[in-house]
VEXLO-195317 format. One record per residue (C-alpha): x, y, z. Coordinates in steps of 0.001 Angstrom, whole numbers, plus 500000, padded with zeros to 6 digits. Example, Ala and Ser with C-alpha at 12.3 -4.5 7.8 and 13.67 -1.06 7.14 Angstrom:
# VEXLO-195317
512300495500507800
513670498940507140
//
This chain:
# VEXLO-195317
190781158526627777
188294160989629131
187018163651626807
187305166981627819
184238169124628432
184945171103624745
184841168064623048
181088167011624524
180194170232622481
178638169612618948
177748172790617174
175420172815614538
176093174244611090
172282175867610401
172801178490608232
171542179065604736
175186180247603396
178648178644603799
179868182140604224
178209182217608178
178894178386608675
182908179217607656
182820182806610025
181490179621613205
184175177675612240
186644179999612485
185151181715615430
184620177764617052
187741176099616051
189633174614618998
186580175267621492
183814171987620225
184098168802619468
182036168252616575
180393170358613662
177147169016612544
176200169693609122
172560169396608881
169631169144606516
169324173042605419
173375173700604588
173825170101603074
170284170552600550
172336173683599592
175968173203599182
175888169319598773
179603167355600069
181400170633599690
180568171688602944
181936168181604254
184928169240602784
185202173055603494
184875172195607382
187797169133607183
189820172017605841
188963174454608133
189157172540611241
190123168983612807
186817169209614729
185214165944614187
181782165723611676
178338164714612574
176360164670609329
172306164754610254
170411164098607608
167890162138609332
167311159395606730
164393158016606452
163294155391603272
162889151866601957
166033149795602893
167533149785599497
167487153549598971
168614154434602685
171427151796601481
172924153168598709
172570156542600124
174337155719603361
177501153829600998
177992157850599438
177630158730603137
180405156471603993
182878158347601063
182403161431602532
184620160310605501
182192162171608579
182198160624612217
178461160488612401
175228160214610589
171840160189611697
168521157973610534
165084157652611816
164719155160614268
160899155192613940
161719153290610844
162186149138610331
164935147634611666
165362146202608279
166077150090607341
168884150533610192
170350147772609179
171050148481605337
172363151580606872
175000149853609167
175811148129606360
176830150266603766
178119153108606431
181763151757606399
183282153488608810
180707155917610223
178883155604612951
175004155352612579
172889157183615255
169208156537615432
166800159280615802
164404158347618691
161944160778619004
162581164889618435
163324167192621104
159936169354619939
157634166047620133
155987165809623314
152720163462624539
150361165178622474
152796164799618862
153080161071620348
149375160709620809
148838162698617292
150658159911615766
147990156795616836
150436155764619093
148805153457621943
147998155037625454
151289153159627134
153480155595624988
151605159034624897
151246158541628842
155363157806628807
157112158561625689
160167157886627219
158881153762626505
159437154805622935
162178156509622900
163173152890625131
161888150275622468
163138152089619341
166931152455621157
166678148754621589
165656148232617854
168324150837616996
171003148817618630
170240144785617201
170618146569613874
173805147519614857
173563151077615264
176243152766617144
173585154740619596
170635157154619177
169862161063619520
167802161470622497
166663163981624743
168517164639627935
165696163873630102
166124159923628624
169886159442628681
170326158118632046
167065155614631623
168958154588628311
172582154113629526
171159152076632934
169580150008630029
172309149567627664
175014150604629116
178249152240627533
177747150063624236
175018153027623405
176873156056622248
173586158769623073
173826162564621269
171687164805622811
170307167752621846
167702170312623167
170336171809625565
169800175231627213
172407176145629742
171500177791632948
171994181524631240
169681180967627745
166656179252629563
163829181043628057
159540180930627806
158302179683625040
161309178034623942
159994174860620487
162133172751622476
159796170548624782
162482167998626509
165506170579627117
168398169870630120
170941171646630816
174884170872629638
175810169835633564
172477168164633980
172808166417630357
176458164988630762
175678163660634910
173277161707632756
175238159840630710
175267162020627073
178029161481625375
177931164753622836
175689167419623421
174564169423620417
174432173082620886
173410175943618843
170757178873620118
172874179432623029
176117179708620733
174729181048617635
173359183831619001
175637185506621530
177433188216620800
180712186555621386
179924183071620114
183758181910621005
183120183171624695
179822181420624437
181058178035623600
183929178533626522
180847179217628923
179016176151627847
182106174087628537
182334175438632218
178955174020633014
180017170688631586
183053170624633031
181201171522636465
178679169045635677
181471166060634970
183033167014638312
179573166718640232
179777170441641287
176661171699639537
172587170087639338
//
């Protein structure tokens, strides 16, 4: 069963107090997908927020905490992962594959995204990093051989930019579920923007993406429910081939 274009929408729980990520929620039920509880609201309220946003909504949960550690540790961290009963939960696929795998492992029934390469990295991070020539000319190649590590360990798929889906799913096929975010649509493209490899939502989803996270473009407006309804046109036009 197709999803609809509301459901493509992840939006991003970054705010330093539940009391603005519960006003979202309310403001967002019905109209995404997914919440994603990241790094900033999780280091504050711990599993609390898991459970404040299962009782607030039946929006599904994308938990990115991006981990990143020997095996053993990433292990045991991803089994209290796995009690927390979220859809989704991200690691660093510039890690071993050893790594991903204790993750897969002990993440029950969650699915396990690898993180290929940010949305703010561009040649010059890659080349920053020692990579060789190969990649910083075409860092899509890494974002290429860490989604095929990602995958042997048994990840479910990775978060990459929208600019790689397509390259990805003509590689792997459907069997790589691919989050994507960096999106701008056509009304919040701005100079200057930190994100280097942005799409927009139609652009993302004729690509291949299977969630798009969203949360400038949300966040910010002044009707953030009106907002998310606008995003979902685009992907909806996008899905039906009637927007570039």
């Amino acid at each position: 069963m197709q999803k609809t274009a509301k459901e493509y929408i992840i939006f991003p729980l970054d705010f330093p107090s539940m009391a603005a990520a519960e006003s979202h929620i309310r403001q967002l039920d019905g109209r995404v997908g997914m919440f994603k509880i990241g790094l900033e609201l999780f280091i504050r309220q711990g599993p609390a927020v898991v459970k404040m946003v299962k009782k607030m909504s039946s929006a599904g949960i994308f938990l990115d905490l991006k981990l990143h550690d020997i095996s053993a540790t990433v292990g045991r961290a991803m089994a209290r992962v796995s009690d927390l009963g979220v859809e989704l939960v991200t690691v660093h696929g510039a890690s071993s594959q050893k790594m991903l795998g204790a993750a897969v492992e002990n993440a029950g029934k969650t699915k396990v995204l690898a993180v290929t390469l940010l949305t703010d990295n561009d040649a010059d991070t890659v080349r920053a990093q020692g990579f060789k020539d190969e990649y910083v000319r075409a860092p899509e190649k890494l974002v290429l051989l860490r989604t095929g590590m990602a995958l042997e360990a048994g990840c479910a798929g990775v978060v990459c930019s929208g600019q790689e889906t397509a390259m990805l799913k003509a590689q792997f096929g459907k069997r790589c579920l691919t989050v994507t975010p960096g999106i701008r649509p056509q009304w919040h493209l701005t100079p200057g923007d930190d994100q280097k490899r942005i799409v927009t939502p139609a652009k993302a989803v004729q690509a291949g993406s299977d969630y798009l996270v969203i949360g400038r473009p949300i966040r910010d407006a002044d009707d953030p429910a009106r907002a998310a309804e606008k995003v979902a046109g685009e992907i909806e036009a996008g899905l039906s081939g009637s927007a570039m």
